[in-house]
C-alpha atoms as an extended CHARMM CRD file, in Angstrom:
* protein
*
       235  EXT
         1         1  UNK       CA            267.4830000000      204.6880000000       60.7600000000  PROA      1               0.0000000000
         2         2  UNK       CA            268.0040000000      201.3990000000       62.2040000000  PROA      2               0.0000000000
         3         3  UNK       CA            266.5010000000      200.2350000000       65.5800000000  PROA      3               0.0000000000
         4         4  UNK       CA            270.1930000000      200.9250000000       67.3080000000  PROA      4               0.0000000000
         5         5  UNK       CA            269.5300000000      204.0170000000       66.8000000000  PROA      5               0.0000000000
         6         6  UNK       CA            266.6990000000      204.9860000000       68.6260000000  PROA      6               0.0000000000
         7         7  UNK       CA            268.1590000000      206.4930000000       71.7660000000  PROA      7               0.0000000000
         8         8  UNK       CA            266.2430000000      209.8850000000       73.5890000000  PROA      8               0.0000000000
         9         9  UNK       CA            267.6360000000      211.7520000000       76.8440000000  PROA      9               0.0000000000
        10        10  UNK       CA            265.5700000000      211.7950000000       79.8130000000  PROA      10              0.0000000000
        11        11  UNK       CA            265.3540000000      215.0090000000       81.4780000000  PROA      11              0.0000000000
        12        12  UNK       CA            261.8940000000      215.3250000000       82.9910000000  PROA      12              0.0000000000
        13        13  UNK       CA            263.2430000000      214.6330000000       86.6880000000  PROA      13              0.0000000000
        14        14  UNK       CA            264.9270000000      212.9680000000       90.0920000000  PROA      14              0.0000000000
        15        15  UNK       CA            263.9710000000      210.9800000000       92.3240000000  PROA      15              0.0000000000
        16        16  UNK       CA            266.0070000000      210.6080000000       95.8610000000  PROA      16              0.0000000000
        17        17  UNK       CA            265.5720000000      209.2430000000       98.8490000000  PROA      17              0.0000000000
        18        18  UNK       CA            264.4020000000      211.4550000000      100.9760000000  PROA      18              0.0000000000
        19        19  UNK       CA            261.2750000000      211.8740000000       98.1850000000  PROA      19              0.0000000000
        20        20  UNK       CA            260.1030000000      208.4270000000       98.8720000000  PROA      20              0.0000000000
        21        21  UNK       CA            257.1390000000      207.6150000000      100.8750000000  PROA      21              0.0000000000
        22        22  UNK       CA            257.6260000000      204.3730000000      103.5610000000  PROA      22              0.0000000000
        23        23  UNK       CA            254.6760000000      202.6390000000      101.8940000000  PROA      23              0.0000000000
        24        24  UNK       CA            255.4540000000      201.9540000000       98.3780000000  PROA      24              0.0000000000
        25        25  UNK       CA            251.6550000000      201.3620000000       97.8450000000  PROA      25              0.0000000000
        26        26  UNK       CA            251.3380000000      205.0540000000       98.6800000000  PROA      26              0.0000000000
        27        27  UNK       CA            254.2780000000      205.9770000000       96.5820000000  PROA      27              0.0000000000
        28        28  UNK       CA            252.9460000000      204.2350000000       93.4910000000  PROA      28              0.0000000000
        29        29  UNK       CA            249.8170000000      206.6630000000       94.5000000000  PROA      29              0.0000000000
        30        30  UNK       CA            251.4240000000      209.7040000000       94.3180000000  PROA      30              0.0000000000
        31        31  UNK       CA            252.8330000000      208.7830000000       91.1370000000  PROA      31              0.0000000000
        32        32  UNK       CA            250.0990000000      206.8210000000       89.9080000000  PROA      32              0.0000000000
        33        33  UNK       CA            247.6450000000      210.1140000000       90.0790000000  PROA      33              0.0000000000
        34        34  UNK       CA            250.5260000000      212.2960000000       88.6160000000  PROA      34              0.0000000000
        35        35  UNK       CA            250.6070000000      210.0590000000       85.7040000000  PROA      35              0.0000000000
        36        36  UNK       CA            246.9400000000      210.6260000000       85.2180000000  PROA      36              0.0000000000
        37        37  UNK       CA            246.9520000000      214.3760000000       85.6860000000  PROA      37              0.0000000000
        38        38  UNK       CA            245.1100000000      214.3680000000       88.7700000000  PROA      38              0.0000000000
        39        39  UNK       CA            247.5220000000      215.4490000000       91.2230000000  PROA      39              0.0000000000
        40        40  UNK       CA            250.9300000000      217.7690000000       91.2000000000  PROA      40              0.0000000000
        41        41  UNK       CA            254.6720000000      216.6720000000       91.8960000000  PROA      41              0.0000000000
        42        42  UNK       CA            255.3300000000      220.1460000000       91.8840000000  PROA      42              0.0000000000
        43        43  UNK       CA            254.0100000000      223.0620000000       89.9420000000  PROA      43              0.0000000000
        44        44  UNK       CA            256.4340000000      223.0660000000       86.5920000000  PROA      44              0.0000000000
        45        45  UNK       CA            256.3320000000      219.5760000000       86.3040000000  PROA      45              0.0000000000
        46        46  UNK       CA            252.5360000000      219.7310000000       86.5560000000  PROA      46              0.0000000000
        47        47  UNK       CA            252.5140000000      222.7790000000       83.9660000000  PROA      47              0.0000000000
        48        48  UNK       CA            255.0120000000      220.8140000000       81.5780000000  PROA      48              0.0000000000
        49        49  UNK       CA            252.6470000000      217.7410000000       81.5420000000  PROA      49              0.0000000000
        50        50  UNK       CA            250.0360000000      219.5110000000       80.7090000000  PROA      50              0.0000000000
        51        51  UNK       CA            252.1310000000      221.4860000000       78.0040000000  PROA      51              0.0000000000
        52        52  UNK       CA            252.7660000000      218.0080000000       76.4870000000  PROA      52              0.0000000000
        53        53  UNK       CA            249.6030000000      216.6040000000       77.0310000000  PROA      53              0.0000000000
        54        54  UNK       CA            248.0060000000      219.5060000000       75.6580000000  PROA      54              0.0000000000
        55        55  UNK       CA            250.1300000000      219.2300000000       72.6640000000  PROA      55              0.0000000000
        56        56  UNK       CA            249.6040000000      215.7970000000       71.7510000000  PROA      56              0.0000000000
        57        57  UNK       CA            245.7930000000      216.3670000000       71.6550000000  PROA      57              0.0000000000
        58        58  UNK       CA            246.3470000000      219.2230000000       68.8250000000  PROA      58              0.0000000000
        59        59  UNK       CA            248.0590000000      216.4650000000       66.8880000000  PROA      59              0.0000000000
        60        60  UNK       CA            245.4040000000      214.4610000000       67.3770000000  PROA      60              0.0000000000
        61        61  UNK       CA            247.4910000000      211.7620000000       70.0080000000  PROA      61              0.0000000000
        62        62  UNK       CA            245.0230000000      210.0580000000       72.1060000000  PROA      62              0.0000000000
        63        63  UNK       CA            246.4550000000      209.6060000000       75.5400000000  PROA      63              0.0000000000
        64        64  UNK       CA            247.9780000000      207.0410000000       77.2820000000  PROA      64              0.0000000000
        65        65  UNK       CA            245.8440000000      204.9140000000       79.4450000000  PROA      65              0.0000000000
        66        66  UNK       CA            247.8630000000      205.4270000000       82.9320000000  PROA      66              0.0000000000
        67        67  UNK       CA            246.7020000000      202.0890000000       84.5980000000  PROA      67              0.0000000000
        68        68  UNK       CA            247.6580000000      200.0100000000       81.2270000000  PROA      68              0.0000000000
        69        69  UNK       CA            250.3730000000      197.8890000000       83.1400000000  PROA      69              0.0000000000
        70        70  UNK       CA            252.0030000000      194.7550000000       81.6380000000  PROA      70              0.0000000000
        71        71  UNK       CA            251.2730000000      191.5640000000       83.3200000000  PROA      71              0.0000000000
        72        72  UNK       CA            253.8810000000      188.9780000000       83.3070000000  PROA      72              0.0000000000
        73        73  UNK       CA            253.1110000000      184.8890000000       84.2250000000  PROA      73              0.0000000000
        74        74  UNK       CA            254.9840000000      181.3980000000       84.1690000000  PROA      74              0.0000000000
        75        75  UNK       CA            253.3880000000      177.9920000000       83.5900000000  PROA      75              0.0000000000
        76        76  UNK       CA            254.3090000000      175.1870000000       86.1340000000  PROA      76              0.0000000000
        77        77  UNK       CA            257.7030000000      175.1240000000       83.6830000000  PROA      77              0.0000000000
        78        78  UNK       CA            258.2800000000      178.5030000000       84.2740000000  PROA      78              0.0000000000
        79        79  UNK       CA            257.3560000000      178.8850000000       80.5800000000  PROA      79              0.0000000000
        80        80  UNK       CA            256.6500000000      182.8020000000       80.3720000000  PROA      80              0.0000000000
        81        81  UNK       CA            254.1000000000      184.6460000000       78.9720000000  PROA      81              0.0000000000
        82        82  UNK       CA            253.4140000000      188.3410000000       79.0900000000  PROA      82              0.0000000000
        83        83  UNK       CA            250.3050000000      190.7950000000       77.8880000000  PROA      83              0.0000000000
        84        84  UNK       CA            249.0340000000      194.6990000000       78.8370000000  PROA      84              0.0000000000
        85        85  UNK       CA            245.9080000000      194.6020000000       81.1610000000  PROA      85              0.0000000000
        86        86  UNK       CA            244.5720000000      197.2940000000       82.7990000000  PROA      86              0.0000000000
        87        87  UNK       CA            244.8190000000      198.3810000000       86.5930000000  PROA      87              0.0000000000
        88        88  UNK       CA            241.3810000000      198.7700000000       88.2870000000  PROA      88              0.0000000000
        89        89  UNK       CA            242.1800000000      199.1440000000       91.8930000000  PROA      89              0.0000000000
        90        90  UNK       CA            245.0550000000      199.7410000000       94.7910000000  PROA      90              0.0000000000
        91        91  UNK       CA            244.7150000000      199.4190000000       98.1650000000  PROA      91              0.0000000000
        92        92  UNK       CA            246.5110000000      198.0000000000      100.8490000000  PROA      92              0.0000000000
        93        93  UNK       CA            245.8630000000      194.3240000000       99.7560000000  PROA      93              0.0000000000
        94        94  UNK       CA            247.7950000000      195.4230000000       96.5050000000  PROA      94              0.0000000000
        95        95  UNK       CA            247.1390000000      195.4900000000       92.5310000000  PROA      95              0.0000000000
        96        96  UNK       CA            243.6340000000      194.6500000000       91.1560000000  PROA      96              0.0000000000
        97        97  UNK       CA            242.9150000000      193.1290000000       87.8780000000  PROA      97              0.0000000000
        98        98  UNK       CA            240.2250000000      191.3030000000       86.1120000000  PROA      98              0.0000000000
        99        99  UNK       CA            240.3440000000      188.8270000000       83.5980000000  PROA      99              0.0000000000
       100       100  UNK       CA            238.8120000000      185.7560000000       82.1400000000  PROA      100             0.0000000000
       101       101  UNK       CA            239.4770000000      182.6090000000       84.7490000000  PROA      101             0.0000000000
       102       102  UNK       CA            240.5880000000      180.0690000000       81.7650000000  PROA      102             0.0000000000
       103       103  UNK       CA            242.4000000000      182.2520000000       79.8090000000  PROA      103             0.0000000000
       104       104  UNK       CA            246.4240000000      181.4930000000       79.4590000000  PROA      104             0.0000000000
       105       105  UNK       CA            246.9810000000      183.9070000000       82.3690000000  PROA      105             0.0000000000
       106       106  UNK       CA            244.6460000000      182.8010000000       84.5290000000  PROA      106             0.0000000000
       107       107  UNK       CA            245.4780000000      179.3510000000       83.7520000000  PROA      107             0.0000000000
       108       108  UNK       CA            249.0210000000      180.3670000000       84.6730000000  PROA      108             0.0000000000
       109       109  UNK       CA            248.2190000000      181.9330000000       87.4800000000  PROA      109             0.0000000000
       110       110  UNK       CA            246.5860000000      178.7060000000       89.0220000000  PROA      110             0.0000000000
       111       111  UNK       CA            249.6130000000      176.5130000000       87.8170000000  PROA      111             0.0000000000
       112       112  UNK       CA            252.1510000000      178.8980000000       89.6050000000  PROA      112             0.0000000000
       113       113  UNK       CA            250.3870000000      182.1750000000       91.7120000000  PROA      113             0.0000000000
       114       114  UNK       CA            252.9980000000      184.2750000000       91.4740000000  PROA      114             0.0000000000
       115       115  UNK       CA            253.7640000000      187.1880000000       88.6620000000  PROA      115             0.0000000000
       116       116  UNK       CA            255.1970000000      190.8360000000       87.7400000000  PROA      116             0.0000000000
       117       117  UNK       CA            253.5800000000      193.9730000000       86.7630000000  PROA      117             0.0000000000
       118       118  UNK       CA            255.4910000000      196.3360000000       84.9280000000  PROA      118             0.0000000000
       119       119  UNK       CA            253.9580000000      200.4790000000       84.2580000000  PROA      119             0.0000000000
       120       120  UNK       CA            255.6040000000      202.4860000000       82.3230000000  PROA      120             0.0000000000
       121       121  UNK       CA            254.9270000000      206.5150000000       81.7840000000  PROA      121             0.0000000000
       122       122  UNK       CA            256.1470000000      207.8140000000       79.2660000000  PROA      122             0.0000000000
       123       123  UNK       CA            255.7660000000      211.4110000000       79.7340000000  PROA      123             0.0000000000
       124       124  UNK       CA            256.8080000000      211.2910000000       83.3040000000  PROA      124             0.0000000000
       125       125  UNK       CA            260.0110000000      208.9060000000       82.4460000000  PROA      125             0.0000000000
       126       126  UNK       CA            259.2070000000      206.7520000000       85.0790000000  PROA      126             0.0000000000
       127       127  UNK       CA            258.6270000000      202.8930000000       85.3880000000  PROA      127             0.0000000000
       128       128  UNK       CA            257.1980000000      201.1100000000       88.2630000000  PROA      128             0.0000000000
       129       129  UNK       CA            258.1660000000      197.2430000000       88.0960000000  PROA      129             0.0000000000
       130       130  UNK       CA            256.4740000000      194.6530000000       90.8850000000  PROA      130             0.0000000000
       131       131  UNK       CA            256.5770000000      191.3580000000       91.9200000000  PROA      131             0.0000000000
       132       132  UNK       CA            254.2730000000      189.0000000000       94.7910000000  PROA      132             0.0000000000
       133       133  UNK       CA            251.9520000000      186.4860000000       94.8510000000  PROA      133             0.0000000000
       134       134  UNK       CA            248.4420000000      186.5800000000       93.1410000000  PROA      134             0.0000000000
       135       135  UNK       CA            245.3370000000      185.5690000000       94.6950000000  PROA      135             0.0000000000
       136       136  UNK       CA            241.2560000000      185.8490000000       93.8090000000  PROA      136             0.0000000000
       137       137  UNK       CA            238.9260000000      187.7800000000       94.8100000000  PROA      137             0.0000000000
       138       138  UNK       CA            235.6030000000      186.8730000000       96.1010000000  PROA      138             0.0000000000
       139       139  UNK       CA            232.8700000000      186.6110000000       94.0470000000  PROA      139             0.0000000000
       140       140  UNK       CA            231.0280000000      189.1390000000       95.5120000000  PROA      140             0.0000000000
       141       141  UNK       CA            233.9400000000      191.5740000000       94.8670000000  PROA      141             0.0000000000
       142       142  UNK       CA            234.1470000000      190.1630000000       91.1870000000  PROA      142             0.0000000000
       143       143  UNK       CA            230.6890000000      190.7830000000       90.8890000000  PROA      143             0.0000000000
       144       144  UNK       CA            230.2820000000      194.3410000000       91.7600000000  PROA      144             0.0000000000
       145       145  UNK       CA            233.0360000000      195.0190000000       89.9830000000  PROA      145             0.0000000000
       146       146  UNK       CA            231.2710000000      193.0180000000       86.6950000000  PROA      146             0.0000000000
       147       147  UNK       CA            228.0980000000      195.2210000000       87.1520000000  PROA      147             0.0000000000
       148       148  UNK       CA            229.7930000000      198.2610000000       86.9630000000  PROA      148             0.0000000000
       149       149  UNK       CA            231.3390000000      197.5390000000       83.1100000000  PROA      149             0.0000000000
       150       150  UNK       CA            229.3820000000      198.9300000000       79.8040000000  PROA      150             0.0000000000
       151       151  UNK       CA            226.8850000000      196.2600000000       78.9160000000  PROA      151             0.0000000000
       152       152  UNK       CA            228.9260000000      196.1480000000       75.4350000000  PROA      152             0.0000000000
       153       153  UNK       CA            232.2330000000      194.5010000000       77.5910000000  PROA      153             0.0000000000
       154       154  UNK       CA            229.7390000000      192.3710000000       80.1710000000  PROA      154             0.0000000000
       155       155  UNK       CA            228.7840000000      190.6300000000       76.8910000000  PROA      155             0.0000000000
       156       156  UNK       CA            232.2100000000      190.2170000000       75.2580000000  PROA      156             0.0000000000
       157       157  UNK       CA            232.9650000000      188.4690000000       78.6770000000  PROA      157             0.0000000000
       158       158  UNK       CA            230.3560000000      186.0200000000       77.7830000000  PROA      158             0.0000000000
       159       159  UNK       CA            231.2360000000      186.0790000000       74.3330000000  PROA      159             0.0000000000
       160       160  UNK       CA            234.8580000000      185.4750000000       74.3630000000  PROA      160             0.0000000000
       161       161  UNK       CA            236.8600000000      182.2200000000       76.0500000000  PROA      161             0.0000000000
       162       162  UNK       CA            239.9780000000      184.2800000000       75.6030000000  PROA      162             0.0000000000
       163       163  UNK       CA            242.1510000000      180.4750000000       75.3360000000  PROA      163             0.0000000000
       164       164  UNK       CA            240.3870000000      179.0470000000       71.9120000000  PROA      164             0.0000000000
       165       165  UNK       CA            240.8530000000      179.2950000000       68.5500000000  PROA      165             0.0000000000
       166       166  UNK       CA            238.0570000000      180.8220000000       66.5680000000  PROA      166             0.0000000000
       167       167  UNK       CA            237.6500000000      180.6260000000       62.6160000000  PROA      167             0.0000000000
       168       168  UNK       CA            236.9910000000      183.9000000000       61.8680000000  PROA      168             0.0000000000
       169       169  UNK       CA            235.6520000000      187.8120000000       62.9080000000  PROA      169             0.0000000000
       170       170  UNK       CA            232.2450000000      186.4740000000       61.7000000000  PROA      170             0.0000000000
       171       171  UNK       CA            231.6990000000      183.7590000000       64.6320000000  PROA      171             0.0000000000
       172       172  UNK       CA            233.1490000000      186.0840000000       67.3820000000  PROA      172             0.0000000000
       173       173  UNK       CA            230.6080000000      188.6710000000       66.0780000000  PROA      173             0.0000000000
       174       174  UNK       CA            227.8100000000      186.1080000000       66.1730000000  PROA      174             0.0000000000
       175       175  UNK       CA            228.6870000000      184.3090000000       69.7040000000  PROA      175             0.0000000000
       176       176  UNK       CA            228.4890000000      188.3680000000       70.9720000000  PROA      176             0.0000000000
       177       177  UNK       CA            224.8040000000      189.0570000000       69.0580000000  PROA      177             0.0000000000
       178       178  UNK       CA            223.6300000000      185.3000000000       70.6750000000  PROA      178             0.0000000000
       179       179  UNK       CA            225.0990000000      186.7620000000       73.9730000000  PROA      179             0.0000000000
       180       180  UNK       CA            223.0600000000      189.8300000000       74.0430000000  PROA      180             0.0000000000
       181       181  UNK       CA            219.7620000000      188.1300000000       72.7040000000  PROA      181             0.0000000000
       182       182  UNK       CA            220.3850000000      185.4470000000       75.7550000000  PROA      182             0.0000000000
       183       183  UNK       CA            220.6910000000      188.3580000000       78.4250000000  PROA      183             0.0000000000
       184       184  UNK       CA            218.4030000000      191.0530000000       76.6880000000  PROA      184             0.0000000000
       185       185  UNK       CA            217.9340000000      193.3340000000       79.9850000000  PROA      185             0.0000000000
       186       186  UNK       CA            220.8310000000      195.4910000000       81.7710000000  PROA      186             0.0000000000
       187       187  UNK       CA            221.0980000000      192.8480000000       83.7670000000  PROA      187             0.0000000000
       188       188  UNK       CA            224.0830000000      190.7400000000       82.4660000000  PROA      188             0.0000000000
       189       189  UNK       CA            224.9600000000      187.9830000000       85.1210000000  PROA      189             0.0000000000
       190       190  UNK       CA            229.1410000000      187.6750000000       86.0330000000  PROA      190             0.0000000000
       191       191  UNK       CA            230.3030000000      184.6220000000       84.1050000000  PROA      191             0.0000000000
       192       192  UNK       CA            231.3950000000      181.6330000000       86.4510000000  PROA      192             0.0000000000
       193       193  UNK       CA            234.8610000000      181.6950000000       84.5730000000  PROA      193             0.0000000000
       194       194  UNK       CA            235.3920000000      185.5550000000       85.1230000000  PROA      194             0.0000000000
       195       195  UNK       CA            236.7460000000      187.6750000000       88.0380000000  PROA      195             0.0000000000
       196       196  UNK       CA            239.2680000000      189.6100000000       89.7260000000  PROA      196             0.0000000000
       197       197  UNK       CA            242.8030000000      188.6000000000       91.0290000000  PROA      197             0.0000000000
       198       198  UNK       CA            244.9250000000      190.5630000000       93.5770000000  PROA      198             0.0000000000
       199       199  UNK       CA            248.1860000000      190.7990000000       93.3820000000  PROA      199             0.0000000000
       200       200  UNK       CA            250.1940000000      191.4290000000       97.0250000000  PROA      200             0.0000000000
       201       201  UNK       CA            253.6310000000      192.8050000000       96.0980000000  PROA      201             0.0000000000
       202       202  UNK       CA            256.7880000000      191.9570000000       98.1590000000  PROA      202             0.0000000000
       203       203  UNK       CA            258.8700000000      193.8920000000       95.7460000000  PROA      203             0.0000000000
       204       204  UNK       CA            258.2670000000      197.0900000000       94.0410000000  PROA      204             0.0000000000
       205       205  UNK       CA            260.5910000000      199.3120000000       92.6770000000  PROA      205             0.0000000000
       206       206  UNK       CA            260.6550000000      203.2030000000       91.4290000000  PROA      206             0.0000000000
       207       207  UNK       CA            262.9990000000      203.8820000000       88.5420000000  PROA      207             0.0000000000
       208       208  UNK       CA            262.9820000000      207.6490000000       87.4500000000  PROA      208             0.0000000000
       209       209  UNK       CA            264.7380000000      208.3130000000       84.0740000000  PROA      209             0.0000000000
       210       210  UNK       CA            267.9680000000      210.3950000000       84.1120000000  PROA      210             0.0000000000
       211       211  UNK       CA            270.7330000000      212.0110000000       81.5880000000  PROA      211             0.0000000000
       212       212  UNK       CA            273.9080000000      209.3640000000       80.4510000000  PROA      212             0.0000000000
       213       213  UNK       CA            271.6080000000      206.3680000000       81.7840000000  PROA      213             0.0000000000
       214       214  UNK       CA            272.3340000000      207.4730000000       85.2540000000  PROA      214             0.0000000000
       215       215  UNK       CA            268.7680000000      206.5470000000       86.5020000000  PROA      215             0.0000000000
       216       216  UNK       CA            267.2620000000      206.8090000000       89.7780000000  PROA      216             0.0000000000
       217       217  UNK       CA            266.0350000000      203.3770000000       90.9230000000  PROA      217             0.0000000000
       218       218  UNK       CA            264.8780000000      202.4880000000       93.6860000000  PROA      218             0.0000000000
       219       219  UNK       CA            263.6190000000      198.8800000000       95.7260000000  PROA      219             0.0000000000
       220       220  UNK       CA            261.1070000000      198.2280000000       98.2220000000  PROA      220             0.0000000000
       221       221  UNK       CA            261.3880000000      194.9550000000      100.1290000000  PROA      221             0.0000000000
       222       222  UNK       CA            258.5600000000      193.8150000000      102.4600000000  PROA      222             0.0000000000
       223       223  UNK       CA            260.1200000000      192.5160000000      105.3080000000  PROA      223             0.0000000000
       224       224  UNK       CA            258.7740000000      190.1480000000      107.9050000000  PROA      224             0.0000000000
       225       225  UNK       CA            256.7490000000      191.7920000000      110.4140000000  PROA      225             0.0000000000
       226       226  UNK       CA            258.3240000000      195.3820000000      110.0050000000  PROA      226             0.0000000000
       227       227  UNK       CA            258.6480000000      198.1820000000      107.6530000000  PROA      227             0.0000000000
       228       228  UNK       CA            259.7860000000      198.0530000000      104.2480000000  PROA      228             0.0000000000
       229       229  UNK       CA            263.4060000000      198.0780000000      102.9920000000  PROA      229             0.0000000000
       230       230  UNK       CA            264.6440000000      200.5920000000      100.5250000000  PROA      230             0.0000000000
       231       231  UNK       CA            267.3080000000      200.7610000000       98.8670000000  PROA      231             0.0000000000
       232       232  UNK       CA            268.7780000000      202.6450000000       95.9870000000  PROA      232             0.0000000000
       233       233  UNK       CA            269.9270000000      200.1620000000       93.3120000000  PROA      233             0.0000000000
       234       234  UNK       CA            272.2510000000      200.4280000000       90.4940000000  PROA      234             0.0000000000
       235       235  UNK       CA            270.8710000000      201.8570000000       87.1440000000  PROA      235             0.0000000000
């Protein structure tokens, strides 16, 4: 079968209007906790993702990480660049992520402070695609944040530059033993180089999958000083 081929139906659902919360941060919650089975959308649909995530763990699937969200940045070119992170927080500021300071993101993201997030749920057939400006956190948000990780991934933070080369499996594995022999109690201090960036959206859309490409999609605008703007936009 060539790649052409590939084509599925989506079937799983609608999305109109009238569903949509005014906030699009608490939209992307409602969804957000449907996509990780914590909350309904409705009683079939709940029962039908748990039918199918049910099934995949009898074949042995692991499951999707719901907050893995794809993390799009520009160089002062406007050079692109794009990677999966994880989610680790929403609120009203917006969409929190950690990462390594010097890495090519962060780099990028002190060249030009502006990027995209892009989720995508498979099960649910829905995407939810952002754009805004990004922004730090303190430290003192980075580092509560930092002492709340396995000691295992506070050491890889120390371990790993995430921007150089490195000869071989063999040295990373070393730098990570010389890591854990330098900070030997539970105490593992927050690298200066590592923290948390927020991103504030002033776009967000909804797109729910639909039968003959007929999707729902839908775009949040934040407008100046008053509620957001929503419109429904071509598939």
């Amino acid at each position: 079968m060539s790649i052409a081929d590939l084509r599925r139906e989506y079937n799983a659902g609608s999305l109109q209007k009238a569903d949509l919360d005014p906030d699009p941060l608490r939209q992307f919650d409602q969804w957000f906790r449907q996509a990780a089975g914590v909350a309904g959308g409705g009683r079939w649909r709940a029962f039908g993702i748990g039918l199918y995530k049910a099934f995949q763990a009898l074949l042995g699937h692991a499951p999707a990480d719901p907050n893995a969200m794809a993390l799009a940045t520009s160089d002062k070119d406007g050079c692109p660049s794009v990677r999966m992170v994880l989610l680790k927080g929403v609120d009203q500021r917006g969409f929190i992520f950690f990462t390594n300071y010097e890495s090519r993101k962060g780099s990028e993201l002190t060249a030009n402070p502006r990027a995209a997030l892009v989720f995508y749920w498979r099960e649910l057939e829905r995407q939810v695609c952002v754009v805004g400006a990004v922004t730090r956190l303190s430290r003192e948000e980075s580092g509560a944040y930092f002492k709340s990780r396995p000691r295992g991934a506070q050491l890889a933070a120390w371990a790993s530059d995430q921007h150089g080369a490195v000869p071989d499996r063999a040295t990373l594995e070393r730098q990570f033993r010389e890591c854990a022999a330098k900070f030997p109690g539970d105490d593992v201090p927050l690298p200066p180089y590592w923290g948390g960036y927020v991103l504030a959206p002033d776009e967000i859309q909804f797109w729910q999958g639909r039968p003959n490409r007929l999707h729902d999609r839908f775009r949040y605008l934040k407008q100046s000083g008053g509620p957001w703007r929503i419109d429904r936009l071509a598939p």
